[in-house]
C-alpha positions in Angstrom: 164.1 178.2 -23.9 162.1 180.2 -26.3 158.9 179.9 -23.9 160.9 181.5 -21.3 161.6 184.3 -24.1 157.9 184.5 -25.0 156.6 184.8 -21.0 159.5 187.7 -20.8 157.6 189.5 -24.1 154.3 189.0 -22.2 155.5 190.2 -18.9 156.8 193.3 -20.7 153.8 194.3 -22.6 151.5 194.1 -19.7 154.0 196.3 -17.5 154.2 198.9 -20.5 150.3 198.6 -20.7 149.7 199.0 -17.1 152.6 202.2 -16.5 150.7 203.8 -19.2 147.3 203.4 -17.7 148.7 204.5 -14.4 150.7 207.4 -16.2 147.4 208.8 -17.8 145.4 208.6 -14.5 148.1 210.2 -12.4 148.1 213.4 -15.1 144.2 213.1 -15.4 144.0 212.2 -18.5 141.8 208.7 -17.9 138.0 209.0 -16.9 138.0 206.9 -13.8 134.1 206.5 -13.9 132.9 209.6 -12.7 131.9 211.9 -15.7 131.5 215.1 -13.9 135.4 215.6 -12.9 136.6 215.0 -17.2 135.9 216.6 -20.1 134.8 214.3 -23.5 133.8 211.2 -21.1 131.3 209.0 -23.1 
């Protein structure tokens, strides 16, 4: 029972993690690679 609790915790970090990612690249806030189009990329 409790591994079914901690796979759940898991699950719900990496979908948090992964909105977040898509959030910032959908607002262009993430440097996708390609220097020229951000400002402050490496």
């Amino acid at each position: 029972m409790g591994t079914v609790f901690v796979g759940g915790g898991v699950i719900l970090v990496i979908f948090l993690a992964v909105r977040s990612i898509y959030k910032d690249k959908k607002s262009g806030k993430a440097c996708s690679g390609q220097c020229g189009g951000c400002k402050g990329c490496h």
